[in-house]
C-alpha positions, 0 to 999 in steps of 0.5 A, spaced: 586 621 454 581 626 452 575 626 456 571 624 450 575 618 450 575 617 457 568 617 457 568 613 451 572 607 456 568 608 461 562 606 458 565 600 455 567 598 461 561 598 465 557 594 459 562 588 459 561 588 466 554 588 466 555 582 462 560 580 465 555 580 472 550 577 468 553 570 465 555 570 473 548 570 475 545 565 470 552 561 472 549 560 478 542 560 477 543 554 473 549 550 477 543 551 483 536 549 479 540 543 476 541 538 482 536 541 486 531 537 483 528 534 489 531 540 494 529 537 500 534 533 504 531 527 506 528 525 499 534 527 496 540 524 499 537 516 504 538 518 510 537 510 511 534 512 518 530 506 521 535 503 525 543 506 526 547 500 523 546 498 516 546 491 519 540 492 523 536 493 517 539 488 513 536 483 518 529 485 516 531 483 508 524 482 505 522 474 503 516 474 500 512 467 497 511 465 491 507 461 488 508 455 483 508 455 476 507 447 473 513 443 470 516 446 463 513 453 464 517 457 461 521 465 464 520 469 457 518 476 457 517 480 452 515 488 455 510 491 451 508 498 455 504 503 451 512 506 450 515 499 447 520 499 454 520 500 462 520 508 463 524 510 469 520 515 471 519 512 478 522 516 485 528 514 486 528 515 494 521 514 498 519 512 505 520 506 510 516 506 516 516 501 522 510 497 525 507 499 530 507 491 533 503 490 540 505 486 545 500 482 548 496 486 554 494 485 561 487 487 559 487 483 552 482 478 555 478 483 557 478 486 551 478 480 546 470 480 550 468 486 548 469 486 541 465 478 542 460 481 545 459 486 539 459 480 533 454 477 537 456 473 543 455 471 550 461 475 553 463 469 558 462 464 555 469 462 552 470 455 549 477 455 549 482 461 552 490 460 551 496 464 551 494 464 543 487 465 542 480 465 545 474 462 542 466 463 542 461 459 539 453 460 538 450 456 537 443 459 535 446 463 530 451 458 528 458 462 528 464 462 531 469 467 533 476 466 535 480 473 537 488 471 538 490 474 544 496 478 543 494 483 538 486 482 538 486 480 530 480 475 529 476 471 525 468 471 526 464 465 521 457 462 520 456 456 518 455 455 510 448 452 511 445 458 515 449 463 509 445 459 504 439 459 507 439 466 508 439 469 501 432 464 499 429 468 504 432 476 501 436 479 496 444 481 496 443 488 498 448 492 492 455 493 493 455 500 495 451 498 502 455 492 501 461 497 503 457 501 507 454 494 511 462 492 512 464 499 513 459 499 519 461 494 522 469 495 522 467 503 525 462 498 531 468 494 533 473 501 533 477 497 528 477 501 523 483 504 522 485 511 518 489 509 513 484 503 511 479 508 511 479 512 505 481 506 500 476 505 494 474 497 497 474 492 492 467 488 491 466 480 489 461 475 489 461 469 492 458 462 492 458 458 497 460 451 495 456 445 500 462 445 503 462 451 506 468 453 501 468 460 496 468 461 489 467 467 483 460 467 483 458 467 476 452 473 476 450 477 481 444 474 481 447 468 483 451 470 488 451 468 496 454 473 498 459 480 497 466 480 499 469 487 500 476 488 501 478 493 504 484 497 502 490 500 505 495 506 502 500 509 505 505 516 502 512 514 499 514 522 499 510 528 503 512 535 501 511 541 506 509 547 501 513 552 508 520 548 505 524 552 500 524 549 493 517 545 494 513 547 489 520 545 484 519 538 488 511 537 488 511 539 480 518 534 478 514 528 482 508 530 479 510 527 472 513 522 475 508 519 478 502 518 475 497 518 482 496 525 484 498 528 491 493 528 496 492 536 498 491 538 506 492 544 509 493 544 516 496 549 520 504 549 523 506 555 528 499 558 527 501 559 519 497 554 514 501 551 509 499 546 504 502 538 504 502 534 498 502 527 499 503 521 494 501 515 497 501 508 493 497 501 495 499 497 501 499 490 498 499 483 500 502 475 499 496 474 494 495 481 490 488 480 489 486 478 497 487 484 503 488 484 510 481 486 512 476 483 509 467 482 510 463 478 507 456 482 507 449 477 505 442 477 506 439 479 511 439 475 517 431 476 520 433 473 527 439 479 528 435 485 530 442 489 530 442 494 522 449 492 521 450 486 524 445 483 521 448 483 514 454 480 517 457 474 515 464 473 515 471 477 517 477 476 517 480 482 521 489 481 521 491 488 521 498 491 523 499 498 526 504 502 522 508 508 525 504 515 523 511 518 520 516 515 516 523 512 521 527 514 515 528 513 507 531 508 503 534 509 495 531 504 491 534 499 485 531 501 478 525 497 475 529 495 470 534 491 474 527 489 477 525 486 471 531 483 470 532 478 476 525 476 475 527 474 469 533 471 472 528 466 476 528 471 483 522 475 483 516 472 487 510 469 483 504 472 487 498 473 482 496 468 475 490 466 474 486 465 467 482 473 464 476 474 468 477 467 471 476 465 479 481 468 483 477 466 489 479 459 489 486 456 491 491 457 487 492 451 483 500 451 478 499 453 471 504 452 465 506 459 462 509 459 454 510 467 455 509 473 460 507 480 457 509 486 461 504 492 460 506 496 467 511 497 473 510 500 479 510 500 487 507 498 492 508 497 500 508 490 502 505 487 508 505 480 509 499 475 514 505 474 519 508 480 524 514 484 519 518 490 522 519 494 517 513 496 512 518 497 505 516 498 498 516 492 493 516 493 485 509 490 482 511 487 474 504 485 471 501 483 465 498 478 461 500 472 461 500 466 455 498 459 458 500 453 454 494 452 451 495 459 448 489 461 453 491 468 457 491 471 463 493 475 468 499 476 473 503 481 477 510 478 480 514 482 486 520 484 487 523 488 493 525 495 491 530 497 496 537 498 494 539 493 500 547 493 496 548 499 498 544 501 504 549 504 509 549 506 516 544 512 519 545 518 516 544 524 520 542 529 513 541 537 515 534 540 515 531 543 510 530 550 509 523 554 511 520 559 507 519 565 510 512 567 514 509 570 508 510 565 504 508 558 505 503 557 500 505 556 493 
């Protein structure tokens, strides 16, 4: 071989194994991005953390009322979502957490008189005290407060007719010093808990009936009262900008899910890195009602207190949950979802007439047809102690009474896979970028 062709051989070869070396490359560059679309192990993989034995968990299965439709309603759905079905853009796998539930403490009566005081009361002058609750009344002011002993959650109310007279003598204040009176209030008692706190509150204008019940006001101007409902969230997924393929994860749950992530950046080992939070809404049995609610009114002259004296009713249940998540659970799709809904399993929660009183009791309605316009999740949280705060579906829509008037109605479905829960698995910890790198 001549040296001509020598050379000729040896750049022939090492091109082929540049080309050899780079289709490698991309081999494996692309074996490692496809499956590594959430590449952090704990969203990728359910570790079914919260207790060691699936049967633990199972125990804690979700069983939600429901509410009545009349005789001959019919279970027809017809799905009409912007893309003409259910798109199956929702996470696969999110947080579970665990209730934080008290136990009754040794200084609950102790305790039970300081909020009393604060509402208003004689702090000595306990009514009635039990093993399950204490009870104050003023009878100058015309209201009544029971406190249950075990987790200080309470009712304080006044008398319809005081809350009448009120609003002859001065006007409602707006909705947003209504929030704000209620906020106020919640922040004088110390019971205003972190995950309520940044909720946008719901508003509502009541009229108080002559029997001291509630109804939708029918104009602002005719209303008694305001009612603010407060709002709870809580994250689904939290991704740490220091873990490698974060910024993959971040962008890839993004487009999932329509509510952008919360931001903050706090520092860990002296290094700042950014955390991306996706919450959604903590819900209840009723989806139009809330755990913490206040009533705002006119001004009461004989309260010389600036917040207290626009206070009127609150209904204050609230469960404490664990700041982290105790583990992660896969989810069924929403299309099964809507499937046993359809099947008769799901749970009515919501369905009252467009822009009707959904402020009065429930009363059963006859349904020809149920259209579907949106599924999403929710976190669940019921008026009675649960263990586990677990994530359900929300099928909503417009409904079609009998007499061919609309309305609306939301029906839960729990969204745990609880077929295929397993035993606590212990999943490896994600990989850290490197010091330099913390912030995509």
């Amino acid at each position: 071989m001549t040296l001509t062709e020598a050379a000729f051989w040896t750049k022939r070869f090492g091109v082929i194994a540049l080309g050899a070396f780079f289709i490698f490359t991309v081999i494996v560059l692309i074996l490692t991005l496809q499956g590594g679309e959430i590449a952090i192990p704990k969203y990728q993989t359910a570790n079914y953390a919260c207790t060691q034995t699936r049967d633990e968990f199972l125990e804690h299965k979700l069983e939600i009322p429901s509410l009545q439709l009349a005789q001959g309603s019919e279970m027809l759905f017809q799905i009409d979502t912007d893309t003409g079905k259910i798109e199956d853009s929702l996470p696969d796998i999110i947080n579970v957490y665990r209730f934080n539930n008290p136990t009754q403490s040794i200084t609950s009566q102790a305790d039970a008189k300081v909020i009393a005081q604060k509402l208003g009361f004689n702090p000595d002058t306990i009514m009635r005290r039990s093993a399950e609750s204490y009870v104050w009344v003023n009878n100058e002011l015309d209201t009544t407060l029971e406190i249950q002993a075990k987790n200080l959650n309470f009712r304080f109310k006044t008398d319809a007719a005081r809350i009448r007279e009120a609003v002859k003598e001065s006007a409602l204040p707006s909705e947003q010093e209504a929030k704000n009176y209620a906020a106020g209030i919640l922040r004088t008692l110390g019971m205003y808990p972190e995950d309520y706190s940044k909720g946008d509150h719901r508003t509502t204008y009541i009229k108080v009936n002559p029997d001291g019940s509630f109804r939708k006001a029918s104009a602002p101007a005719d209303a008694d009262l305001i009612k603010v409902d407060f709002v709870r969230s809580k994250s689904m997924i939290t991704i740490e900008s220091n873990i490698v393929g974060a910024e993959r994860v971040v962008q890839t749950l993004s487009r999932k899910i329509e509510e952008p992530p919360i931001i903050e950046t706090p520092t860990v080992n002296d290094k700042q890195i950014e955390v991306y939070t996706f919450n959604t809404l903590v819900s209840f049995p009723q989806t139009q009602r809330s755990n913490i609610t206040v009533y705002v009114g006119a001004a009461n002259g004989e309260i010389q207190d600036s917040t207290m004296k626009y206070i009127y009713q609150i209904d204050y249940t609230f469960w404490p949950i664990e700041v982290e998540a105790c583990g992660t659970y896969e989810l069924i799709s929403p299309q099964l979802a809507i499937e046993k809904i359809q099947n008769g399993q799901g749970s009515l929660v919501y369905l009252y007439e467009t822009n009707g009183d959904d402020v009065v009791e429930y009363t059963p309605k006859k349904v020809k047809k149920f259209h579907i316009f949106d599924v999403f999740i929710v976190y669940y949280e019921d008026r009675t102690e649960l263990e586990y705060l677990q994530p359900v579906y929300v099928v909503s829509g417009e409904a079609i009474f009998d007499n061919d008037t609309k309305g609306l109605f939301d029906f839960f479905y729990p969204a745990i896979n609880y077929d295929i829960v397993q035993n606590k698995i212990e999943l490896p910890q994600p990989e850290i970028k490197p010091e330099s790198n913390t912030i995509f």
